[in-house]
C-alpha positions in Angstrom: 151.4 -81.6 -9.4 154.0 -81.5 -7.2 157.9 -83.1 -8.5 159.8 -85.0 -5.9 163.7 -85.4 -6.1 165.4 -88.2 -5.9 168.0 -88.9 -3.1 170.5 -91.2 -1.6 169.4 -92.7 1.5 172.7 -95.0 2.7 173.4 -97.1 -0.4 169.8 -97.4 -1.8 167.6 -93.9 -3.0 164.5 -91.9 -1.5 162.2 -89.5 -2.1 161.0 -86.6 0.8 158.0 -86.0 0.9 156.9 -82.4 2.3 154.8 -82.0 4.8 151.4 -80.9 2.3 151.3 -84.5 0.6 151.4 -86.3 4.2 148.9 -84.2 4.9 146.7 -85.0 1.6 147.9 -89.0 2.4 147.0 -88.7 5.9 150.1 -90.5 7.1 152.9 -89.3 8.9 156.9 -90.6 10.1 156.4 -94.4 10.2 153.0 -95.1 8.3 153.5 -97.9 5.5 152.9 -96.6 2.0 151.6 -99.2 -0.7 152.7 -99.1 -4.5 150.4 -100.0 -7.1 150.9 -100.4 -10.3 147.9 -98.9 -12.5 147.2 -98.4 -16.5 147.8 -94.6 -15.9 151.1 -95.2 -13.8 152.4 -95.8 -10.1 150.2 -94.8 -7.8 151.0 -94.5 -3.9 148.6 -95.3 -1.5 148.3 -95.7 2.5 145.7 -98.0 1.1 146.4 -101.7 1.5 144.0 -103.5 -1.3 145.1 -107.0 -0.1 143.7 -106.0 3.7 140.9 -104.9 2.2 140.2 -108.2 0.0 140.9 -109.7 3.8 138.8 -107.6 5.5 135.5 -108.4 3.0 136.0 -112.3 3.2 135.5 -111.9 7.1 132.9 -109.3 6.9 131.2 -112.2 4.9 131.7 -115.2 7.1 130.4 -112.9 10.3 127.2 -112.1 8.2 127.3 -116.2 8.0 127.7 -117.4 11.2 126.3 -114.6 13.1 124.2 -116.6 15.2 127.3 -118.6 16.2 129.6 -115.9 17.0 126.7 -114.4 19.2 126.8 -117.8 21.2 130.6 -117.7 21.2 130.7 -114.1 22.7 128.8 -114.6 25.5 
């Protein structure tokens, strides 16, 4: 486990993260970082669960109309 500190950043608060958890994240200066809310605490995540639920309701209309988006891309 590894404990953050708490610092001021202007008139709101940050954490810094060192260089070994972007690493473990795989995000650097920039990336978006996504805060969810579980039964065993906060948990932060590059990973976006509403682009995924996105992402899987197209996935399922190309499977649908794949003959049409062939006709389309030509």
């Amino acid at each position: 486990m590894t404990a953050l500190k708490i610092t001021s950043v202007g008139n709101s608060a940050g954490v810094l993260l060192p260089k070994e958890l972007l690493t473990k994240l795989r995000v650097d200066k920039g990336d978006v970082l996504h805060v969810i809310e579980t039964e065993n605490g906060i948990e932060l995540t590059p990973y976006d669960p509403e682009f995924d639920a996105q992402l899987a309701v197209a996935e399922d209309i190309m499977r649908e109309d794949r003959d049409i988006l062939r006709k389309l891309a030509k």
